[in-house]
C-alpha positions in Angstrom: -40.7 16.6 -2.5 -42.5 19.9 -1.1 -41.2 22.1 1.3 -44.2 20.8 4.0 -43.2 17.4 3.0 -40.0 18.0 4.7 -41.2 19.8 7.5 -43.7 16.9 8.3 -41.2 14.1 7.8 -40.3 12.8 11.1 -38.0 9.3 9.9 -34.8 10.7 8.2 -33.8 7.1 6.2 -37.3 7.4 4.7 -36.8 11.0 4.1 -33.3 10.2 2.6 -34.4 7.6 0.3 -37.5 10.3 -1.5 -34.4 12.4 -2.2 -32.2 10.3 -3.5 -35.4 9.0 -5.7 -35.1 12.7 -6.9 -31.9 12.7 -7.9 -31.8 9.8 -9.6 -34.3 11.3 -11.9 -32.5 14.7 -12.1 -28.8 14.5 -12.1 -26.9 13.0 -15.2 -23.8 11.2 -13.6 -23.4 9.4 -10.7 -26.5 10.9 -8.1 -25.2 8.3 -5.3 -21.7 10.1 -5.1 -21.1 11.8 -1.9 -17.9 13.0 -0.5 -16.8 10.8 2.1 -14.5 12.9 5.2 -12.2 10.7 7.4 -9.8 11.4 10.2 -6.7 10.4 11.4 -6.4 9.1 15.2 -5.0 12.1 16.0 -8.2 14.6 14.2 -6.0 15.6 10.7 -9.1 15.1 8.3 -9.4 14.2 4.4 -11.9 13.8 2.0 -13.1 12.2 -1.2 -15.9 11.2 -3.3 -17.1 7.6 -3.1 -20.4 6.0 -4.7 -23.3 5.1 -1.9 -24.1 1.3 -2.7 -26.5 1.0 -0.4 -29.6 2.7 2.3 -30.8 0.4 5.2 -31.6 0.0 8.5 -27.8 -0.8 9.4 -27.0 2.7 7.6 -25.6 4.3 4.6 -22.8 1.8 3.2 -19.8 1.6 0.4 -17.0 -0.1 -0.6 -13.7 0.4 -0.7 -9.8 -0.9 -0.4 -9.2 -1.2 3.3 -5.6 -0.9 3.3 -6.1 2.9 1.3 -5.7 5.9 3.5 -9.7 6.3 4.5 -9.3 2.5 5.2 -6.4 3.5 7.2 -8.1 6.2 8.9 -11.4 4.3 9.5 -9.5 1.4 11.0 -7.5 3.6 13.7 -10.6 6.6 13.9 -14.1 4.7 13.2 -15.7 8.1 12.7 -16.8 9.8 9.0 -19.2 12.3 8.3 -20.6 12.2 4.5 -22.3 14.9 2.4 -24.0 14.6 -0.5 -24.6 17.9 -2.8 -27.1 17.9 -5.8 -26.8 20.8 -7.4 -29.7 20.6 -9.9 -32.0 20.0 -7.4 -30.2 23.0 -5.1 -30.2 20.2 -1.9 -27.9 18.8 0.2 -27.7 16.3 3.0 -25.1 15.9 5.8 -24.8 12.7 7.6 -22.2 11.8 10.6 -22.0 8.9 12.6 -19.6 5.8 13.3 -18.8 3.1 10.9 -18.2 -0.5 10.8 -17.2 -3.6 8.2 -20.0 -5.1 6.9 -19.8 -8.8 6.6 -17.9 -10.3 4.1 -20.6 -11.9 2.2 -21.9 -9.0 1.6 -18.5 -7.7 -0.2 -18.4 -10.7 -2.1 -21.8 -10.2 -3.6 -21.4 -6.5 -4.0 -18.0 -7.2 -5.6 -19.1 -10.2 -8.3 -22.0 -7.9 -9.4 -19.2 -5.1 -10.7 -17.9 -5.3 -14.2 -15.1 -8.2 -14.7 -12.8 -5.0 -15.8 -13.7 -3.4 -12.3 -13.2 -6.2 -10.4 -9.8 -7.0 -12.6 -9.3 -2.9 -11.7 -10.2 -3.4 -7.7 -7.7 -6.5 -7.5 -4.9 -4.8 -9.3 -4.8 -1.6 -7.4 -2.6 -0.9 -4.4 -4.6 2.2 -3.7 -3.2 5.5 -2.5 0.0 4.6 -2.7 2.9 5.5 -5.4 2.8 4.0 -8.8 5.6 3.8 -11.2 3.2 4.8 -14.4 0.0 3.9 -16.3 1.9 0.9 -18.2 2.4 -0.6 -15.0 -1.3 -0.7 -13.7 -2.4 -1.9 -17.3 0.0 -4.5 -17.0 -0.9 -5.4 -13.7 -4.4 -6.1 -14.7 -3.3 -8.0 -17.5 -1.8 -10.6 -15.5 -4.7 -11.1 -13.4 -6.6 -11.4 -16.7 -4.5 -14.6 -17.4 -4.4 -16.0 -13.5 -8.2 -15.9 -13.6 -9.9 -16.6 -16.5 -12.8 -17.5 -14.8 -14.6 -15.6 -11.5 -12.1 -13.5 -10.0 -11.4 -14.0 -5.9 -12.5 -10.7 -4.2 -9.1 -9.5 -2.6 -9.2 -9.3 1.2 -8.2 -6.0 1.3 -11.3 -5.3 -0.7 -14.3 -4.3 2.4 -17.5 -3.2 2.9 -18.3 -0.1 5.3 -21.7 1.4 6.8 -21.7 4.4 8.4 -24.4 4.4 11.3 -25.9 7.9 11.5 -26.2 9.7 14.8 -26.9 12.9 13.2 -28.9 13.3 9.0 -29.0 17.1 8.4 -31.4 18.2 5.0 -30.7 20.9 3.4 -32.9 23.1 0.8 -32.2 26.1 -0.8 -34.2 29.3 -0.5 -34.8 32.5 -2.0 -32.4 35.1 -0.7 -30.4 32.7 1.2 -33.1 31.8 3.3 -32.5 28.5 3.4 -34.5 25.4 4.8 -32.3 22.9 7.4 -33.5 20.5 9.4 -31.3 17.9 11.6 -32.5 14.9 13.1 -30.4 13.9 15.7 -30.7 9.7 17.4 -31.0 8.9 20.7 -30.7 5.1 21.4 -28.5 2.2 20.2 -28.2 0.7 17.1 -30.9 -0.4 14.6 -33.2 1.4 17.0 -33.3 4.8 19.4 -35.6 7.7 18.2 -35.0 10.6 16.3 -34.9 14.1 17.6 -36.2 17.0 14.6 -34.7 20.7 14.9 -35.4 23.2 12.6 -32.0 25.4 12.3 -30.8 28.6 11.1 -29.4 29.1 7.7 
């Protein structure tokens, strides 16, 4: 993608998707992870990696345990901001907005394409909070080996999450720190509004 390229783009998802094309072709591991910041109702933040599934109309969407702390958090303060940093390809792209569940069909097909050991893994994990050891998660997903020899029941807890943008900043690096941003900003409700382009300062 050229530096005019960006300059001329004017629909962010679009946009969005040509990068992540490019890093898909560049970066070695995991090129859909982003880190994923949350907030408590009362504003104290945290962050983590998570693994983009998915770039549509409805937003940028994962997965994850619901009953972990950024399920916590997004269930009491609907609000996440995500960046995603690829550092072979010296770019980066900021994304804020609210979120929401997706349906739960959509879990259940996202969750019976994984690997039967990651959906044995998903099921047997109470995440984010204290386990005993190692032995005990193996175990754990050993019994649920023998309860469900067959397809395995995606676990309630287990969700799916889009996060609507409001705001998609790009980021390019430049020589001497004179880098390229530009943030698109939405007006309008969602699946729909129009999107506002601002060249800003490094």
């Amino acid at each position: 993608m050229s530096e005019i390229d960006v300059e001329r783009a004017v629909d962010p998802i679009a946009l969005f998707g040509l990068w992540m094309s490019d890093a898909e072709a560049a970066e070695l591991n995991d090129p859909n992870a982003v880190a994923l910041a949350t907030a408590t109702r009362e504003g104290v933040p945290s962050v983590r990696m998570v693994l983009l599934k998915r770039v549509d109309e409805l937003g940028f969407c994962f997965y994850t345990n619901a009953e972990s702390q950024k399920g916590s958090e997004l269930a009491e303060n609907p609000r996440a901001s995500m960046c995603f940093h690829w550092k072979s390809l010296r770019r980066q792209v900021r994304v804020s907005g609210s979120v929401a569940e997706l349906p739960g069909e959509d879990a259940d097909e996202y969750f019976h394409s994984r690997s039967r050991l990651s959906q044995l893994g998903a099921a047997a994990s109470e995440q984010s909070r204290v386990l005993a050891s190692r032995e005990a998660l193996v175990e754990r997903v050993k019994e649920l080996e023998r309860e469900f020899p067959g397809e395995i029941p995606r676990p309630d807890y287990w969700r799916g999450y889009v996060l609507w943008p409001e705001k998609i900043e790009f980021w390019k690096d430049g020589e001497g720190r004179l880098h390229d941003r530009f943030l698109f900003t939405r007006s309008g409700g969602v699946c729909g509004g129009v999107w506002n382009k601002e060249r800003l300062f490094p």
